[in-house]
C-alpha positions, 0 to 999 in steps of 0.5 A: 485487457485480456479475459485472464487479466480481466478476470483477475480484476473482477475478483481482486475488485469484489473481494476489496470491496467485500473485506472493507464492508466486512471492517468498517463497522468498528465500534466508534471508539474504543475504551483506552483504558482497555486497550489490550481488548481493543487491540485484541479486536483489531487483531481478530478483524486482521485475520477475519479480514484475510480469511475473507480474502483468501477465502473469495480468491481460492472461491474463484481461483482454486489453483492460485497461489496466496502471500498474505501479512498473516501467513495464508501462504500457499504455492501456485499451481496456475502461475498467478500468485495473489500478495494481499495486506488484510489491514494496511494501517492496523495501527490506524485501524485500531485508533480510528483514524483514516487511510487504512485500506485493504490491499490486494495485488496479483502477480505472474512471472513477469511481475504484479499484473493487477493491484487494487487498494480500498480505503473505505474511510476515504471512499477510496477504491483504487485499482492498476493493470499493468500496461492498463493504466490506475484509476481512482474510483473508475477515473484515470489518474496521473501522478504530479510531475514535474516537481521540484524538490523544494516544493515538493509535498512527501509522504512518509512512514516511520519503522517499529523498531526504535534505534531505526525511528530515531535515525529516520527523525534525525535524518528529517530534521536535517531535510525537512527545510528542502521540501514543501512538507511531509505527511505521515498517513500510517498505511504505506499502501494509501502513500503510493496510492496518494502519489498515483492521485496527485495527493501528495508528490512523492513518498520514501520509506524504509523495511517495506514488505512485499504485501505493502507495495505490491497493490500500490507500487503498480497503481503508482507505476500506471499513474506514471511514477517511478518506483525503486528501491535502494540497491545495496542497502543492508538488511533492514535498510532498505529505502522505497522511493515513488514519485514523477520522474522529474521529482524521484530522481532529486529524491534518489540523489538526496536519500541515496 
């Protein structure tokens, strides 16, 4: 590795580590029937959290340029931009259930060259270098494969937008007999991750962001997965497929 992209890691590293310090002491549980305060609170932790992150970056990098979920966006002046997801999984996040993660990728002109993703409620560090490897909690890592379709473990995601959530169960129900089963974790960051580890075989899911697969595409693609989009999707539809060689293609073909 070189000094640069050594660099890079250490930053991308302590700032992951210093937003998840910052967002795991959340009150236990929320009162429901105040859920406009509770998610209020989820919302100022989103933006604290981002703050904190551009903040450590441009602390170290001053010249770097920021695509952040929240909007710190500013342009690079030394060719490295950082993409970064305060809270992946606010939804998550605010109903205290697991998996949500902060993600923070750094990309050249040749694409993402560090991605590391903190899940701190599965004490879950995960980082990848690009042509370095992915490694989770500093141990080397390889996704599963081969896999066949049929007994395949997927993970998957659902959009906000209503009319696209009923299309996605229709096409579950129709699929849902050719896997083993799904999973649905909430942060899309921690799906790609959990191929990347072996958790789960495979992931798909529509109208993802840069800031959602910048981290955890290139620790899937270290850890030997395959990760492609679907080319002439219209706006909207776009589809994300990861998983082994073996397992994507069987993927590609079906959702394709």
């Amino acid at each position: 590795m070189d000094s640069l992209t050594s660099e890079i890691l250490e930053v991308a590293l302590s700032t992951a580590r210093k937003a998840g310090d910052l967002l795991t002491p959340r009150p236990a549980n929320f009162d429901l029937n105040q859920k406009s305060s509770a998610r209020d609170f989820a919302t100022q932790m989103d933006h604290a959290s981002e703050k904190l992150i551009v903040e450590s970056i441009l602390a170290a990098r001053p010249d770097d340029g920021i695509i952040g979920e929240e909007g710190s966006d500013r342009p690079s002046k030394s060719g490295i931009t950082w993409v970064i997801d305060p809270i992946d999984g606010t939804v998550n996040y605010f109903y205290g259930l697991p998996g949500w993660n902060i993600s923070i990728a750094a990309k050249d002109s040749e694409g993402v060259l560090v991605g590391v993703v903190n899940a701190p409620t599965l004490g879950a560090l995960w980082h990848g270098v690009r042509g370095g490897g992915a490694f989770h909690n500093g141990k080397a890592i390889r996704c599963n494969d081969p896999v066949e379709l049929n007994s395949a473990l997927l993970a998957t995601g659902f959009s906000y937008d209503q009319s696209k959530r009923i299309e996605q169960a229709e096409f579950i129900a129709k699929t849902l007999g050719e896997f083993r089963d799904l999973r649905r974790m909430g942060a899309a960051a921690t799906d790609l991750c959990a191929v990347a580890t072996g958790w789960v075989d495979g992931y798909f899911e529509q109208c993802l962001n840069e800031w959602d697969l910048a981290a955890g595409g290139l620790i899937a693609q270290e850890a030997g997965a395959i990760l492609s989009g679907r080319l002439g999707a219209p706006a909207g539809y776009e589809m994300t497929i990861c998983a082994g060689p073996a397992l994507h293609s069987a993927l590609a073909s079906r959702i394709g």
